[in-house]
N, CA, C and O of each residue as an XYZ file, in Angstrom:
480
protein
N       0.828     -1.182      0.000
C       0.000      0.000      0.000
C       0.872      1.245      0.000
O       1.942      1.267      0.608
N       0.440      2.208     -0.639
C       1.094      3.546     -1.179
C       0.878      4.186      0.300
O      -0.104      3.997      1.018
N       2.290      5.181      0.667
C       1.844      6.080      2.005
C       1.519      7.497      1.334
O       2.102      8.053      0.404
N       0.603      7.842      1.957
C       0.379      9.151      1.381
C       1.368     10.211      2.512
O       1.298     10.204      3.741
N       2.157     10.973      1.746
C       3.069     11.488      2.451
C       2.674     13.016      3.126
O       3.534     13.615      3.771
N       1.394     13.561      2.942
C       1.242     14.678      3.871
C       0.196     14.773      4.523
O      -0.435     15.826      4.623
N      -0.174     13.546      5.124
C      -1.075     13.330      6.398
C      -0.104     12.844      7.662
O       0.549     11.858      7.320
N       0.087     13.139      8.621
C       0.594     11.740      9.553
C      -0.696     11.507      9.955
O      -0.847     10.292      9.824
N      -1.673     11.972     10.357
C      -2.807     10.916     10.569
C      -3.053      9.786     10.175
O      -3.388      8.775     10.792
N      -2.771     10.095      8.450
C      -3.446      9.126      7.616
C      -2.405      7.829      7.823
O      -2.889      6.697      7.847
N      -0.816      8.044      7.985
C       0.224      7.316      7.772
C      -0.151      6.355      9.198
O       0.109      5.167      9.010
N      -0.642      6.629     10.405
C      -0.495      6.019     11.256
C      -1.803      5.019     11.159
O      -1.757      3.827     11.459
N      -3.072      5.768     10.648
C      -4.423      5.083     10.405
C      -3.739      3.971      9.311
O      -4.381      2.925      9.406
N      -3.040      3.892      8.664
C      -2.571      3.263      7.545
C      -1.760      1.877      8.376
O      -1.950      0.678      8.174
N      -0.697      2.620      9.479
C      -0.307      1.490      9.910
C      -0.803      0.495     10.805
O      -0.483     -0.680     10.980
N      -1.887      1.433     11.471
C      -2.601      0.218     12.348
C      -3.470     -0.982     11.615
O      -3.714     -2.163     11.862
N      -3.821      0.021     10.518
C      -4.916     -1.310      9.364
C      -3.989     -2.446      9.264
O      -4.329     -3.615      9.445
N      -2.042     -1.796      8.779
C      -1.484     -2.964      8.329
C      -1.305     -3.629      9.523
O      -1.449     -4.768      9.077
N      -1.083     -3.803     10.803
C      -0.933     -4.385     11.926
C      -2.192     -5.098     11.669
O      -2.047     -6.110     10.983
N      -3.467     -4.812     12.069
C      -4.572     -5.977     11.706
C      -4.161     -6.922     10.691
O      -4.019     -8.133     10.860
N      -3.945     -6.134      9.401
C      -3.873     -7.238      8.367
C      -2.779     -8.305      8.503
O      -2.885     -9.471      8.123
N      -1.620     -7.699      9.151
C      -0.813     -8.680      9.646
C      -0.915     -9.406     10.695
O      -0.151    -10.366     10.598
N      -1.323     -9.406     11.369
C      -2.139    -10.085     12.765
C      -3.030    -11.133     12.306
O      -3.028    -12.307     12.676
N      -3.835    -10.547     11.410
C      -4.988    -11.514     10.417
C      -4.256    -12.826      9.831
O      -4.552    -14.012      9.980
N      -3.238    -12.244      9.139
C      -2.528    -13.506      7.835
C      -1.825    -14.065      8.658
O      -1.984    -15.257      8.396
N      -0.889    -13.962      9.801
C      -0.478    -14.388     10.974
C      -1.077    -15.977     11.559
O      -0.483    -17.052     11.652
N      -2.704    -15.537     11.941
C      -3.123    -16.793     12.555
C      -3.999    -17.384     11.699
O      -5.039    -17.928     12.070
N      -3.574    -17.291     10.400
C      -4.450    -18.019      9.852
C      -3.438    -19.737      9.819
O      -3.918    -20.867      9.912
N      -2.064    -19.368      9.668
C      -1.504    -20.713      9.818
C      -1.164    -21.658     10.867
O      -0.369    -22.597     10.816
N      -2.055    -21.173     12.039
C      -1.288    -21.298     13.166
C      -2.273    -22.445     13.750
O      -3.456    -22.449     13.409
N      -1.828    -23.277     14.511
C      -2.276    -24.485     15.392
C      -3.808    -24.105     16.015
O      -4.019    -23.105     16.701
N      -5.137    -25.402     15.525
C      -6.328    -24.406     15.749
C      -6.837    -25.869     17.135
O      -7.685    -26.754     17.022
N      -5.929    -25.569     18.265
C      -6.280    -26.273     19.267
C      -7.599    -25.422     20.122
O      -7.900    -24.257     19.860
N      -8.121    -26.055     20.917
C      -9.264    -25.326     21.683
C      -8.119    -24.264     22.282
O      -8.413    -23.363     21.497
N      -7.525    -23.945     22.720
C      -6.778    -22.631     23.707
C      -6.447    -21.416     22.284
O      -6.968    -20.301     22.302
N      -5.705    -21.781     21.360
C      -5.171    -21.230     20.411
C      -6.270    -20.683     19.995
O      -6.205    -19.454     19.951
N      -7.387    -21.203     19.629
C      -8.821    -20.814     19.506
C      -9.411    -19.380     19.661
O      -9.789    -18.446     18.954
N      -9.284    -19.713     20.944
C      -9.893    -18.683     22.031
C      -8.954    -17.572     22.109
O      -9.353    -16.519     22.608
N      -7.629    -17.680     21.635
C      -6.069    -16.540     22.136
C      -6.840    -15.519     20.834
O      -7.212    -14.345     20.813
N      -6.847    -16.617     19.834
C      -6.556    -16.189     18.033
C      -7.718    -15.127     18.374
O      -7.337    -13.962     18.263
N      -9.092    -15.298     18.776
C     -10.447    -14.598     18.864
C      -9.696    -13.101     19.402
O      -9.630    -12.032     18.795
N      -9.204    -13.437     20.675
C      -8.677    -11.855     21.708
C      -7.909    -11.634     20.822
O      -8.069    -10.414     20.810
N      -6.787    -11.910     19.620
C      -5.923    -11.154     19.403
C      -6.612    -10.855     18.141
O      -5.866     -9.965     17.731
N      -7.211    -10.938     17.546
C      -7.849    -10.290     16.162
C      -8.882     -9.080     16.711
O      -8.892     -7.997     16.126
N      -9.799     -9.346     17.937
C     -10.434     -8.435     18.245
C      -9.696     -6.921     18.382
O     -10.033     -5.893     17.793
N      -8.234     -7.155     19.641
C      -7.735     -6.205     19.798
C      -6.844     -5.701     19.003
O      -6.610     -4.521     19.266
N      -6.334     -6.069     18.251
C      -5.591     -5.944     17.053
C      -6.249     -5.138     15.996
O      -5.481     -4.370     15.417
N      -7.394     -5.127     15.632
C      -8.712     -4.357     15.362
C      -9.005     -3.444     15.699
O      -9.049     -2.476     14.940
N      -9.399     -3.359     17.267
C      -9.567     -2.496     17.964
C      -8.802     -1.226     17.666
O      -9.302     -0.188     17.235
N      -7.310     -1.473     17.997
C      -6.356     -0.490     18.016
C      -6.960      0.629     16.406
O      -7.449      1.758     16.378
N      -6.669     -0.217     15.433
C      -7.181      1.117     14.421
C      -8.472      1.624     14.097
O      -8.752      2.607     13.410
N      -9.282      0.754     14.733
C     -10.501      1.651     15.053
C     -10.479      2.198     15.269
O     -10.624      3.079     14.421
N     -10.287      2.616     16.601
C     -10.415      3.639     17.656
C      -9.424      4.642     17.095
O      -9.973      5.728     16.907
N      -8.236      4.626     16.793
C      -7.571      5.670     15.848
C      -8.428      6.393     15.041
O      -8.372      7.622     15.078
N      -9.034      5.957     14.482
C     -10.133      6.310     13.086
C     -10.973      7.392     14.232
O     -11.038      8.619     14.168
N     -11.551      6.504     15.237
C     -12.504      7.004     16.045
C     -11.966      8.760     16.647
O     -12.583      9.819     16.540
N     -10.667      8.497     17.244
C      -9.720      9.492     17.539
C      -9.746     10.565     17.069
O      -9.964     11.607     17.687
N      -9.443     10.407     15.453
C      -9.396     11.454     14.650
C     -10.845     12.193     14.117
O     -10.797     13.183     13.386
N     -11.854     11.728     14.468
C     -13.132     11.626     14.034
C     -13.629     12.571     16.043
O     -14.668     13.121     16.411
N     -12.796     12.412     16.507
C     -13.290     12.972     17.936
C     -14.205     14.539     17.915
O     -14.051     15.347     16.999
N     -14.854     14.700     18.717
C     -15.910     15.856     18.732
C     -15.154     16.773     19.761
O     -15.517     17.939     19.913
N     -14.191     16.290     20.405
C     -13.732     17.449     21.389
C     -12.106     16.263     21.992
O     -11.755     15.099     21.799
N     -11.589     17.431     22.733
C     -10.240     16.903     22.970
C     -10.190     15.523     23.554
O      -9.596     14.499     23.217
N     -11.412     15.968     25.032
C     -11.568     14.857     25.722
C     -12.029     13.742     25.363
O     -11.711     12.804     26.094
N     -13.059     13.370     23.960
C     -13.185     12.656     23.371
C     -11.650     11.964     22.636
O     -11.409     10.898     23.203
N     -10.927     12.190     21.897
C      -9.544     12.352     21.385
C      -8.556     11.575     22.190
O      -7.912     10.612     21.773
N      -8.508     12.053     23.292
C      -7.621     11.915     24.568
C      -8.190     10.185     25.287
O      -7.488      9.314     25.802
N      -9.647     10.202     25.052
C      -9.724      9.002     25.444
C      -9.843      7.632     24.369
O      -9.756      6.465     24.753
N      -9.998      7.939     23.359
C      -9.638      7.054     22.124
C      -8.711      6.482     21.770
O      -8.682      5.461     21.083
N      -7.364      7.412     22.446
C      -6.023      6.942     21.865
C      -5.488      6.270     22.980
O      -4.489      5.551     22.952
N      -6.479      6.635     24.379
C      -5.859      6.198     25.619
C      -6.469      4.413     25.128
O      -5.848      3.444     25.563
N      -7.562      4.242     24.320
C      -7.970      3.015     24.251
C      -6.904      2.481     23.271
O      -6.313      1.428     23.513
N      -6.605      3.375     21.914
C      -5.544      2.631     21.441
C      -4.413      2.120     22.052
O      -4.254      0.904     21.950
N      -3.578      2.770     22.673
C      -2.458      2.262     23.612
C      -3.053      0.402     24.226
O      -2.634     -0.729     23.978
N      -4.047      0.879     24.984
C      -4.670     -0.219     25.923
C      -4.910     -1.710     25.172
O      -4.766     -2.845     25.626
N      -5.472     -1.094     23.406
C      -5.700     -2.232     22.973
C      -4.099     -2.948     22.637
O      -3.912     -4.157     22.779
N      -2.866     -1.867     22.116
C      -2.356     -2.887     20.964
C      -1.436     -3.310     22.453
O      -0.689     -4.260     22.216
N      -1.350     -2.874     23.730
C      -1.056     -3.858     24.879
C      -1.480     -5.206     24.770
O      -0.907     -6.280     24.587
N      -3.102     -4.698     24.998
C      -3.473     -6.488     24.831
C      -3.342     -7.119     23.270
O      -3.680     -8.299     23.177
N      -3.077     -6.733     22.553
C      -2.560     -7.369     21.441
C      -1.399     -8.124     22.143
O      -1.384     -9.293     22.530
N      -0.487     -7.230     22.211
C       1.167     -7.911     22.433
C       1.079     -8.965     23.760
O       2.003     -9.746     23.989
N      -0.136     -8.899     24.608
C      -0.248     -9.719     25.672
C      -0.096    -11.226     24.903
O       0.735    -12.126     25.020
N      -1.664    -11.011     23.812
C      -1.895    -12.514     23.134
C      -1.319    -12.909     22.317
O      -1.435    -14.112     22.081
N      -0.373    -12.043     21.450
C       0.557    -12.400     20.693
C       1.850    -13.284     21.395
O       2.349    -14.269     20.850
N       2.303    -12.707     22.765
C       3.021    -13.598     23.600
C       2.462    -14.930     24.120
O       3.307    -15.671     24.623
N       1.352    -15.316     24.096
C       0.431    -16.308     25.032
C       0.436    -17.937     23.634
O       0.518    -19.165     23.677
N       0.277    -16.725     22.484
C      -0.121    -17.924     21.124
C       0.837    -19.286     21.311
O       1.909    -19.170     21.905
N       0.488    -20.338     20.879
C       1.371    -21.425     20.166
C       1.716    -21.052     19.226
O       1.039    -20.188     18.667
N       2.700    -21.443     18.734
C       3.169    -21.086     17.029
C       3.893    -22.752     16.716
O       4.474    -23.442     17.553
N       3.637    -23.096     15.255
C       4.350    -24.350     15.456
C       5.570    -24.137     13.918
O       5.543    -24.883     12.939
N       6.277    -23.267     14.046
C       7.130    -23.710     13.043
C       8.185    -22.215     13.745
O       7.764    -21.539     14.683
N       9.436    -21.968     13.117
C      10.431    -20.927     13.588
C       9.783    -19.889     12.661
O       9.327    -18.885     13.208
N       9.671    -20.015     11.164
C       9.189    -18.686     10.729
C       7.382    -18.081     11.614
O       6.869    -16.971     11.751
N       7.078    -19.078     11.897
C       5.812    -18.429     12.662
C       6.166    -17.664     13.904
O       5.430    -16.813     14.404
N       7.423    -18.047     14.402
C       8.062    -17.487     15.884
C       8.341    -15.943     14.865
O       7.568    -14.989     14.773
N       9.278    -16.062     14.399
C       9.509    -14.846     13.337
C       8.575    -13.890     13.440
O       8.776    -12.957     14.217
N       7.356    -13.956     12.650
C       6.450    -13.178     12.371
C       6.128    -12.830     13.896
O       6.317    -11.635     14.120
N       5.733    -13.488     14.896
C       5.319    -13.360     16.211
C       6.227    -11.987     17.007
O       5.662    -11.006     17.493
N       7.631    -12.192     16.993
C       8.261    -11.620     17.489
C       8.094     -9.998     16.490
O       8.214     -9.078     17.299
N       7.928     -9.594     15.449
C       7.550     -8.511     14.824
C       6.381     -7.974     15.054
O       6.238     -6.759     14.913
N       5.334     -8.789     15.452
C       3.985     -8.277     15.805
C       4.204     -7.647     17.353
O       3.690     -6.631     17.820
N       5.136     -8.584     17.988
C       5.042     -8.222     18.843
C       5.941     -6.630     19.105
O       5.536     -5.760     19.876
N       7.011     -6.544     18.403
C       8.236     -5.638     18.085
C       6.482     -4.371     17.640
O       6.470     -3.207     18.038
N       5.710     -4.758     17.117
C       5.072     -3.823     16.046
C       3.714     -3.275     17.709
O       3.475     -2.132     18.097
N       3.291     -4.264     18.122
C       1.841     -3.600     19.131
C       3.145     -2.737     19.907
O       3.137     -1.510     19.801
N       4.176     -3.359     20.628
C       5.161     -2.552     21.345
C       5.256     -1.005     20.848
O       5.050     -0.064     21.614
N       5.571     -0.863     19.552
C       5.730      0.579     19.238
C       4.636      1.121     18.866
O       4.839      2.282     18.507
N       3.441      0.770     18.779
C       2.209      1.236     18.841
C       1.775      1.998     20.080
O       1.270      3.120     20.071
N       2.159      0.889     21.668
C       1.857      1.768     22.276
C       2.821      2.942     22.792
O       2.492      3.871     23.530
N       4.031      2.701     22.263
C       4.934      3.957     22.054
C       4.432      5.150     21.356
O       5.157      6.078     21.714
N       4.039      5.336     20.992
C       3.383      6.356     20.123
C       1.575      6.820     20.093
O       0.937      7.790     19.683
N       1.321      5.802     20.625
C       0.309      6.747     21.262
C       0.445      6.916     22.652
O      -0.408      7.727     23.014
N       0.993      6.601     23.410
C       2.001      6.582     24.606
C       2.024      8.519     24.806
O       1.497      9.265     25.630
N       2.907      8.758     23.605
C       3.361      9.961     23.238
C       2.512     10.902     22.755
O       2.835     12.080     22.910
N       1.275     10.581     22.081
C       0.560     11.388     21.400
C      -0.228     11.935     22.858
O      -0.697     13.047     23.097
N      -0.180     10.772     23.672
C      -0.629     11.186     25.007
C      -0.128     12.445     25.981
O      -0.822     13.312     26.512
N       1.137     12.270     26.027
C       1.765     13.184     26.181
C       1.920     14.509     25.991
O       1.969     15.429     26.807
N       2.033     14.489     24.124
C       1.863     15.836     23.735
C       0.438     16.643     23.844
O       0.328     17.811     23.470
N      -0.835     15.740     24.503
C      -1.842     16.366     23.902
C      -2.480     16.802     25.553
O      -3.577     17.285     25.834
N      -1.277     16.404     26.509
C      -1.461     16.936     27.831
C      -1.588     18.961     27.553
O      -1.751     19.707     28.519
C-alpha cells in the first residue's frame, strides 16, 4: 500500500490497518487447538480495535473525546502484544512473524504513549 506522504494521521491510520492485516494472515496458519482458539479470537479483536479507535480518535468531537480514544488505542495494541506472547506457534518462521507483531503492538503503544503526552 502507497503512504500518502502529507497526512501523519493518515500514515499512522494506515499502519494500524497494516498491523490488523498482519495479525490476520499471521493466525491463519497457526495451530487451531481449543486454547489457540480462544487466544486467536482476543488477538484479532484487539488488534482491530487499536485502528478503530484511531479512526474514532481522529473523528473525535472534542479533545476529551480524542484523549480518550487513543488512551484506548495504547490499551488495545497492549493487549494485542499480551496474546501475541500467550499464542502457540508451530514452526520458527511463525516465531519470526510473532516476534515482529510483537516488536510492532510494542511501538504502537509507544506512540500513542506519546501522542498522550503531547496532547497533555
Amino acid at each position: 500500500m502507497a503512504k500518502i506522504q502529507n497526512s501523519k494521521h493518515y500514515d499512522l491510520e494506515e499502519r494500524t490497518f497494516k498491523f490488523t492485516k498482519d495479525v490476520i494472515k499471521f493466525v491463519k496458519n497457526l495451530p487451531k487447538d481449543i486454547v489457540n482458539i480462544e487466544i486467536i479470537k482476543q488477538l484479532v479483536r484487539a488488534s482491530g480495535s487499536v485502528g478503530a479507535n484511531y479512526i474514532e480518535a481522529n473523528e473525535a468531537l472534542s479533545k476529551k473525546d480524542f484523549v480518550m480514544r487513543v488512551k484506548i488505542c495504547r490499551k488495545e495494541a497492549k493487549e494485542s502484544r499480551y496474546w501475541l506472547k500467550l499464542i502457540e506457534v508451530n514452526s520458527e518462521d511463525a516465531e519470526k512473524q510473532r516476534q515482529l507483531l510483537v516488536q510492532e503492538a510494542t511501538e504502537l503503544m509507544k506512540i500513542f504513549g506519546a501522542i498522550l503526552e503531547k496532547t497533555k
